[in-house]
C-alpha positions in Angstrom: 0.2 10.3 114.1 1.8 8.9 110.8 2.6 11.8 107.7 1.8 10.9 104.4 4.4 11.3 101.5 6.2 14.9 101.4 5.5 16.9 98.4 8.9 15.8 97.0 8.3 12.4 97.4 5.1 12.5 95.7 6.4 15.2 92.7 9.2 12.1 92.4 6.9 9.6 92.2 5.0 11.6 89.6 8.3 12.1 87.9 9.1 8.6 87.8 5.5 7.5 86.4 6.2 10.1 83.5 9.8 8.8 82.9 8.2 4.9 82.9 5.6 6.7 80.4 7.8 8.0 77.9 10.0 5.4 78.0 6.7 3.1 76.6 6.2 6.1 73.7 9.8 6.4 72.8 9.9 2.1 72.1 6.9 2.3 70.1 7.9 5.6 68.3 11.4 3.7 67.1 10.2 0.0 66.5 6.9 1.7 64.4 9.4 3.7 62.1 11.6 0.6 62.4 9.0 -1.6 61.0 7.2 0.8 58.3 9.4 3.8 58.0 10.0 7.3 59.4 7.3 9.5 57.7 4.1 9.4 59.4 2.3 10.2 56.4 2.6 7.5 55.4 2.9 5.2 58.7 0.1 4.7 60.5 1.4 2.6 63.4 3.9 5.7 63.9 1.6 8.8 63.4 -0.5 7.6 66.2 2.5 6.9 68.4 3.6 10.2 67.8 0.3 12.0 68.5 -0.3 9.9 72.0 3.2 11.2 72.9 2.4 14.8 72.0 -0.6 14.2 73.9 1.4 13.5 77.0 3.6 16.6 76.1 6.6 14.8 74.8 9.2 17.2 73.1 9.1 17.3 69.5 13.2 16.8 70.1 12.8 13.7 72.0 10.1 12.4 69.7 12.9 12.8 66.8 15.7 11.3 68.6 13.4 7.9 68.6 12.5 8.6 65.1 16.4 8.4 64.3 17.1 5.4 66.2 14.4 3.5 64.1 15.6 4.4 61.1 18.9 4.1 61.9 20.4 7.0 61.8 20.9 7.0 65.7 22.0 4.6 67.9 19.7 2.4 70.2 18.8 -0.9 71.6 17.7 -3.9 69.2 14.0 -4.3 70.7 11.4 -7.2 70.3 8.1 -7.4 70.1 6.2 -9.8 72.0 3.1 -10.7 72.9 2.1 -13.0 76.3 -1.2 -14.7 76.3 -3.1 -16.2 79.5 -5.6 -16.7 81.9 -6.7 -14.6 85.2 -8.6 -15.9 87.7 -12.4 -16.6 86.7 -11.1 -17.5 82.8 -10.7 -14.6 81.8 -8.3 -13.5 78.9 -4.9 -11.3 79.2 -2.7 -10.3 76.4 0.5 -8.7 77.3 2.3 -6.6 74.7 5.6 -6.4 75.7 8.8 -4.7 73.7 12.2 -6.2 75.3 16.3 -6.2 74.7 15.9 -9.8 76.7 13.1 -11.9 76.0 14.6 -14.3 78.5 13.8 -11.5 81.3 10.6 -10.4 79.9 8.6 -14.1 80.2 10.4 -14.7 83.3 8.6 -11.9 84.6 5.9 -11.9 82.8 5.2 -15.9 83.8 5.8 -14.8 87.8 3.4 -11.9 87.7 0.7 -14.5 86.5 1.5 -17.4 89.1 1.7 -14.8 92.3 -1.5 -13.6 91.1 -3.5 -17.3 90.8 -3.0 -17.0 86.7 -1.3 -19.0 84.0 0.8 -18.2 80.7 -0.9 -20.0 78.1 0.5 -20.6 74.1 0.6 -17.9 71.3 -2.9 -17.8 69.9 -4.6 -19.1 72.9 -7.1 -16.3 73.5 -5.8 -13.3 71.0 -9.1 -14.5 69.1 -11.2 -13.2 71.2 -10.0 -9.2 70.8 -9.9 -7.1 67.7 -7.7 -4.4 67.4 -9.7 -1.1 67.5 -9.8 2.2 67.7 -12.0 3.8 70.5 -12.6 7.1 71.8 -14.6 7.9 75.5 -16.8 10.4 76.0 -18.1 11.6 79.4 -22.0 12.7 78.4 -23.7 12.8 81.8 -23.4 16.6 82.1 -25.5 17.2 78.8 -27.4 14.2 77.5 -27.5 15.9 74.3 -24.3 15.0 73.7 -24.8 11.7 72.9 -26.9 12.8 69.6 -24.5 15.1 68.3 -21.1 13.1 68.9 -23.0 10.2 67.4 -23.5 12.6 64.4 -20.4 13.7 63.8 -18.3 10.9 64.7 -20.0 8.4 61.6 -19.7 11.6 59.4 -16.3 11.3 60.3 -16.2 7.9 59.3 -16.4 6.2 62.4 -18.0 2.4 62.8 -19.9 2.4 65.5 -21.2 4.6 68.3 -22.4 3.0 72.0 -23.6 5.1 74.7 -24.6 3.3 78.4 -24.1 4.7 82.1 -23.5 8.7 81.3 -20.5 7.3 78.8 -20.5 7.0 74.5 -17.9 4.6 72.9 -16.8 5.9 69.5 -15.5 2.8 67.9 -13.7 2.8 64.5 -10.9 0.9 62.3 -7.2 1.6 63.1 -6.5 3.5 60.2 -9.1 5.8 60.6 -8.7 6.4 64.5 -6.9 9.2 64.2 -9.1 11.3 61.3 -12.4 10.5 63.3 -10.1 12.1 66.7 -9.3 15.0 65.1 -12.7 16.0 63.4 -14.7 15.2 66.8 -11.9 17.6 68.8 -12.3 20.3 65.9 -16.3 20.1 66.3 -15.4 20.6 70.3 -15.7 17.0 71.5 -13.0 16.3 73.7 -12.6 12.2 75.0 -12.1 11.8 78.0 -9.7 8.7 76.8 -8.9 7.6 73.2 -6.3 5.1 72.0 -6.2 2.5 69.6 -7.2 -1.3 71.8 -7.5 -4.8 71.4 -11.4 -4.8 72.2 -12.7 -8.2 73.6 -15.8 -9.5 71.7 -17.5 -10.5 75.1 -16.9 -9.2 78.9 -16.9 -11.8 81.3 -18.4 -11.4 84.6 -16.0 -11.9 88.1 -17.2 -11.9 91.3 -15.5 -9.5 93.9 -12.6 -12.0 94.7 -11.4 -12.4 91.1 -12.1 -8.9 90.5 -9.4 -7.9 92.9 -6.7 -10.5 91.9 -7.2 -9.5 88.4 -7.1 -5.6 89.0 -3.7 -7.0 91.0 -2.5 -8.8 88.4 -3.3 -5.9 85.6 -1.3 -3.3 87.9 1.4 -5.9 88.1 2.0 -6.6 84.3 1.5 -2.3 83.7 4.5 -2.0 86.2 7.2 -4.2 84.3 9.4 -2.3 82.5 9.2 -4.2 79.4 5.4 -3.8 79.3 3.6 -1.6 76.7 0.1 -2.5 77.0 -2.2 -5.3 79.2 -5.5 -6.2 77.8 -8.2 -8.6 78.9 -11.9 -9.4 79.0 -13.2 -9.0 82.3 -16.0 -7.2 83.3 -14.6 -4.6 86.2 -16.2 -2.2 88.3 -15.8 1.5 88.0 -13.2 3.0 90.1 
């Protein structure tokens, strides 16, 4: 009878999925205080990078380090950001947000990971139209179903845009710039998401059949597993799980 993975193997593989995770936090950390400068205060881009790499208990001495190589007062790689744009099976929409030393690499890989998985790379602009960049915090409310009146309340005194609730679940939805104020205030009230990030939000799901479904979730897992990779968004309508 076959073993599964030791407990070494698995604390490694953990390991490594933390490394590949803080490697993502500490390019976005130095190419958001590249781009708009090192004080958070006055940076949003970087005071939400810094609080999802908190988050993920990165040290405050690590999170400096890529402060310094942004602002160039320590050394670092020259990265690039890029975005991919395509097509998964059953039309639907990917955007791949991708910060590289080797563009060259990156849509090489990028272009592979669509054609293995029946895809295509398509032109700049060819479906970014259909997202919107947006901030969005998930609530699990199936426990209390009270919830859903009270997060609602204080998340649009909090100055969020929008509040959705289906299937045991509320969406807090607000601008970028105010993602991280409406965060805060619904944590201090006691409202903890159960996921909250800033998004490119489709306008419409589209709905895949089981076979498309399961190339696309492929695909997805694919793309997240490149190196270069920071984010993967589309517009398909998954399951759960």
């Amino acid at each position: 009878m076959g073993r599964g993975p030791s407990i070494e193997g698995r604390k490694n593989a953990a390991d490594a999925q933390k490394a590949k995770r803080f490697t993502k936090f500490i390019r976005e950390i130095t190419v958001a205080a590249r781009a708009g400068g090192g004080d958070p205060n006055t940076n949003p881009r970087l005071r939400l990078a810094i609080d999802k790499a908190l988050t993920a208990n990165m040290t405050k001495d690590t999170i400096e380090r890529a402060l310094k190589r942004g602002t160039g007062e320590g050394a670092g790689e020259q990265v690039a950001e890029i975005r991919y744009e395509g097509y998964a099976p059953g039309g639907v929409a990917v955007m791949v947000d991708c910060m590289t030393d080797n563009p060259t690499r990156t849509v090489a890989d990028i272009r592979h990971a669509f054609s293995k998985n029946g895809g295509n790379l398509g032109t700049s602009g060819s479906v970014a139209f259909q997202f919107t960049e947006t901030g969005e915090l998930i609530f699990d409310i199936r426990s209390d179903a009270a919830l859903e009146e009270k997060i609602m309340e204080a998340a649009l005194e909090a100055g969020a845009d929008d509040v959705q609730s289906a299937d045991g679940y509320t969406d807090v939805l607000t601008t970028p710039e105010n993602f991280l104020g409406v965060k805060s205030a619904l944590e201090s009230a006691g409202y903890a998401p159960i996921d909250a990030d800033v998004v490119m939000r489709p306008a419409n799901r589209v709905a895949v059949d089981a076979e498309a479904a399961a190339q696309i979730a492929k695909l997805v897992h694919w793309l997240e597993e490149l190196d270069d990779v920071q984010d993967v968004h589309h517009n398909a309508d998954l399951p759960a799980g």
